[in-house]
N, C-alpha and C positions, 0 to 999 in steps of 0.2 A: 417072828423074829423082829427086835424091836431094830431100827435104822438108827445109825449113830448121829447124834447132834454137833453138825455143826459149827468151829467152833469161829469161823473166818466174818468180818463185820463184810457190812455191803460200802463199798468205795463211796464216799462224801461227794458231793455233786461240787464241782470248782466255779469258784464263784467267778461271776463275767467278769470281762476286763473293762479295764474304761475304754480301751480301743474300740471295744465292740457295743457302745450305747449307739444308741439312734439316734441322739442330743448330739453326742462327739461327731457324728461321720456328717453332721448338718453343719454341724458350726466350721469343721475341717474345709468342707464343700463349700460354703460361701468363702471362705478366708483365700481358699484358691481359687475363686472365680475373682474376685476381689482384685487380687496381686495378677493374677492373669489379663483382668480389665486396664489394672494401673499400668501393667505394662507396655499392653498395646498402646495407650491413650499418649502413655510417655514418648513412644517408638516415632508415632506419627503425629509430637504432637505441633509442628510445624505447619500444618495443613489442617489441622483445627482450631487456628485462630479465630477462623470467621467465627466460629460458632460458639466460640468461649466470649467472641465482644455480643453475639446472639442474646448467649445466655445472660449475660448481665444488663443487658436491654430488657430481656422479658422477664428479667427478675423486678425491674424498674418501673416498667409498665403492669405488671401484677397488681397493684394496688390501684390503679387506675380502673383494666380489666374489672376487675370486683366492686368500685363503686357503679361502673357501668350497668353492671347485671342487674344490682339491688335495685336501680330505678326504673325499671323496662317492667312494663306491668304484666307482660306474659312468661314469666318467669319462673312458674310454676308448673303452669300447662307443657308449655315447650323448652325445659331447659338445654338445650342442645343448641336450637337457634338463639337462644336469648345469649348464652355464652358465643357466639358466633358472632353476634349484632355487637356483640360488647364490644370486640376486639377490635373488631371495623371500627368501631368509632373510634378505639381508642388510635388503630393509627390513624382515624383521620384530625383528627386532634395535634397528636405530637407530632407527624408530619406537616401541620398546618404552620403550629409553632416555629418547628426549625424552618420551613420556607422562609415565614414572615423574619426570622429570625438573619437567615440567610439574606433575602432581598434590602435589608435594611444595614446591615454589618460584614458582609462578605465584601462590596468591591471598597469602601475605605479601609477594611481590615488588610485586603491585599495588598492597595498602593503603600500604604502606611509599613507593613512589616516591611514591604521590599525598602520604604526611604532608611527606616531603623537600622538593618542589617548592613546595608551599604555606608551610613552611616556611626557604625561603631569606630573602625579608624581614628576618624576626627571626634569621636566624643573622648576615645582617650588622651589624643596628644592637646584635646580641649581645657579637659580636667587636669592632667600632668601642667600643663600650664598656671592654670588657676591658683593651683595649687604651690606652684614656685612663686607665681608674685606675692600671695598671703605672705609665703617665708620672707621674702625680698624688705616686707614692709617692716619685720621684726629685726633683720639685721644690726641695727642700731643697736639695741635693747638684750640681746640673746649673743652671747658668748659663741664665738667660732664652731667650740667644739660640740656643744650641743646642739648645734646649726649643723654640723657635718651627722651628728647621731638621729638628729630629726627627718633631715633627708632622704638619709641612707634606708633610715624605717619605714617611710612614707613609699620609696621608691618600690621598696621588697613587697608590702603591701598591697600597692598599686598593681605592680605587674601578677600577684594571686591574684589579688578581686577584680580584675579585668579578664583576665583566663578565666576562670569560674566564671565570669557575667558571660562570656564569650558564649561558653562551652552549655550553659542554662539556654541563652537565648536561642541559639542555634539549634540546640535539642529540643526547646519549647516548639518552635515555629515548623522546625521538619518533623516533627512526630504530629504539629497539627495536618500539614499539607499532607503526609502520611494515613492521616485520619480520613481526610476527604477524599483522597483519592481509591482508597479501601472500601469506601462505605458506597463510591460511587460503582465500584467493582464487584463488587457482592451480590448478584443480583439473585439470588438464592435464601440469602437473608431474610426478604421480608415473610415469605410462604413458611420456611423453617421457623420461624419467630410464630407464625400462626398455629403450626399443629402445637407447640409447643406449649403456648399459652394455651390451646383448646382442650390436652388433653393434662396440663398440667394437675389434677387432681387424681386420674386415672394412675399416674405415672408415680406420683407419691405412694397410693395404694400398694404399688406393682413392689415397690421399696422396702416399704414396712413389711410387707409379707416375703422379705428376701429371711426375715428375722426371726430365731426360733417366739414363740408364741408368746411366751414366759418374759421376752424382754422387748419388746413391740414397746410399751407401756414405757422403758426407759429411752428409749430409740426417737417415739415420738416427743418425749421430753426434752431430750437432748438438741432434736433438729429444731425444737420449738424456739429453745434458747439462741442459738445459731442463728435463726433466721429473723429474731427481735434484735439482738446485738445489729446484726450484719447490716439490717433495712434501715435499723434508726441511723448506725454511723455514715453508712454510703449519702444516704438522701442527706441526712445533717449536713454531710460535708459538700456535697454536690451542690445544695443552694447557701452554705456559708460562701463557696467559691463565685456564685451568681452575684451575691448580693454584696461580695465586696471588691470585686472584678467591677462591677457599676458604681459604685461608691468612689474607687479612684479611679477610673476612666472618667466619671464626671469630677471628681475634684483637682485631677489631672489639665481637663479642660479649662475649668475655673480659674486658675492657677495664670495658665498658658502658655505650658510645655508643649511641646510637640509630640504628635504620636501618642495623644490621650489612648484612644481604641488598643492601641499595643501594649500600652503601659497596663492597663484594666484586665487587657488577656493574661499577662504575665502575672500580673496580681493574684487571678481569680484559679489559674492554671495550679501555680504555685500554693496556695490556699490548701490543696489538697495537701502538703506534708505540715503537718501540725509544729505551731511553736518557729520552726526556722525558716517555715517558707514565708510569711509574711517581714523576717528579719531578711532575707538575700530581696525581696520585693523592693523593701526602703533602700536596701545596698544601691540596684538598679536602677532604682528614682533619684537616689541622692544624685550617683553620679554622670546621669542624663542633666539633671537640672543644674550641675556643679557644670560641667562642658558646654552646655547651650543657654540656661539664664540663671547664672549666680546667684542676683538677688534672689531671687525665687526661693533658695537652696531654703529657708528659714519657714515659709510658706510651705511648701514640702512636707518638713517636719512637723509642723502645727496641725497641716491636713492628717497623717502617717497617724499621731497621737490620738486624736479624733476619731478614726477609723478603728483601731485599736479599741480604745475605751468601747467604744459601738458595740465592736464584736467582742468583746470579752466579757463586760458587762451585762448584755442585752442577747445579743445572738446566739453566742454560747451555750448559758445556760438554758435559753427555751429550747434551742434545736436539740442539742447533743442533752439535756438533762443529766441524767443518772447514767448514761451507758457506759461512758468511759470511766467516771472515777477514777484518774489516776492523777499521783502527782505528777509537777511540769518535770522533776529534774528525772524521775523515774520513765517520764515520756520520754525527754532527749535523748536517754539511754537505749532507748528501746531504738529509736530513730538512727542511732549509730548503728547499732546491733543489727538492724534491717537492712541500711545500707552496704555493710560490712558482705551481709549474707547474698543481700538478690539486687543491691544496685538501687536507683531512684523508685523502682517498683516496691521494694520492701521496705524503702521509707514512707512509702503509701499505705501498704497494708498491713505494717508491722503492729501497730495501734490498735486497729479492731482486732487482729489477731490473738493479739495477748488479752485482749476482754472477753474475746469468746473461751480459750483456755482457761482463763480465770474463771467465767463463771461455770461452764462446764463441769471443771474441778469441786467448787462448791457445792452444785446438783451432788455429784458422785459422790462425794464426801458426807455429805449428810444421808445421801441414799442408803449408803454402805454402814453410817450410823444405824440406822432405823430396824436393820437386818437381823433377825434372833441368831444372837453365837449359836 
């Protein structure tokens, strides 16, 4: 008896979901470890300040670290100790610095800011002064009422740019005292700074391999970028701040204003927001040297100009080279926009910020070119 055929197909096998790749449930799993990370970090992050001014110390010293190692000639044999030895030197190096540094500029730094600050009062009923006998002198010559509109503007002006020098200095000098007192507090710091630089290459690895396999290769591209922007602008700007912080603390001297040392801090502090900070610097100088030696006021300006050309000229270009590429007016924007968002901190970091986005962008952009439709 023959068996009847059949006539039902066999059900199609259902194709996986994306839900169910092995790719997806990796990339899922880091993006919640991630947001999980960010959150705790966020939660408490009040109590990792120490270790956020850590990390930018041994991000500092890094390049240090690494010339140490290359010249220690057991460095093959034993790289464990030779990265060990490096470190030791290196803080004894930049602890040696800031001592020398300290013992030679900390007690005129402190008599000096305390004369400055006690001192503000009288530099402005100084300046508001100075500033009426010049009018006094045109009286003759200058129509009442443009006398009364010259005043009135001078007056509105005066009492901003005095507030703002106020509110600068006062936040310059307690966020230094701030600084030393912190750094004297920390005693955690230096040991945290050690494993940190020791196993800083272990720890990159641990990073990249958070990464599926397939984008490692853009990962470590990306950070490459990131950390060329990051190191050229921070150090750029760190020793543009050294070297023009000395520049008018000694032409300040020259000069023989008072409170050179203060003036140079303020300078050199201020150095770090690009384009305005060396414009409220001269604000500061001017109207120090307008309330305590007038004549000078001109000498000031001739120094301010000089310092300028220097670093714009000269400084600029060799430090910062190619990193920034941007324009000034496009920079100011960004400076407002910073300020706007995070306050005097995002006028600091608004700059490198948008270089690193930028050139990021451009990696991706051409990466995502390169890619077969």
């Amino acid at each position: 008896m023959v068996e009847p055929v059949s006539t039902r197909t066999a059900p199609t096998a259902r194709p996986p979901s994306p839900l169910e790749s092995r790719r997806f449930r990796r990339v899922l799993l880091v993006l919640l470890a991630l947001i999980t990370v960010g959150w705790v970090l966020w939660t408490v992050r009040g109590a990792l300040v120490p270790f956020a001014v850590g990390a930018v110390i041994a991000y500092l010293l890094a390049p240090l670290v690494a010339a140490f190692e290359r010249v220690i000639p057991f460095r093959s044999r034993s790289p464990g100790l030779c990265r060990t030895l490096a470190i030791l030197l290196s803080y004894v190096v930049a602890g040696g610095l800031l001592a020398l540094a300290g013992l030679i500029l900390f007690p005129p730094l402190i008599r000096q800011s305390t004369e400055f600050v006690e001192s503000i009062p009288d530099y402005v009923t100084s300046a508001n002064d100075q500033i009426f006998q010049w009018l006094d002198r045109y009286q003759t010559t200058v129509p009442p009422q443009i006398q009364a509109q010259i005043e009135s503007g001078l007056s509105s002006l005066g009492s901003v740019a005095i507030s703002a020098i106020r509110t600068a200095v006062m936040t310059t000098f307690s966020a230094v005292g701030a600084a030393i007192g912190f750094f004297s507090a920390v005693v955690l710091l230096p040991f945290w700074l050690f494993y940190v630089l020791k196993d800083e290459r272990r720890g990159w690895q641990w990073f990249y391999n958070l990464w599926p396999e397939g984008w490692r290769e853009d990962v470590r591209a990306i950070v490459g970028i990131v950390d060329r922007t990051l190191a050229a602008y921070i150090r750029g700007q760190l020793l543009l701040g050294v070297v023009i912080g000395l520049a008018t603390g000694v032409a300040m001297a020259i000069i023989g204003l008072t409170q050179p040392i203060v003036l140079g801090l303020i300078a050199g502090v201020l150095e770090l927001i690009p384009i305005l900070g060396p414009i409220i610097t001269f604000i500061i100088i001017a109207l120090v040297a307008l309330a305590t030696e007038p004549s000078k006021l001109l000498w000031v300006g001739v120094a301010f100009i000089i310092i300028q050309q220097l670093e714009n000229n000269l400084l600029v270009p060799r430090i910062h080279g190619h990193v920034v590429q941007m324009n000034p007016a496009l920079v100011m924007l960004l400076i407002v926009i910073g300020g706007a968002l995070w306050g005097v901190l995002g006028m600091i970091v608004i700059v490198p910020l948008a270089a690193i986005c930028r050139d990021v962008f451009r990696y991706l952009y051409h990466r995502l070119g390169d890619e077969p439709a």
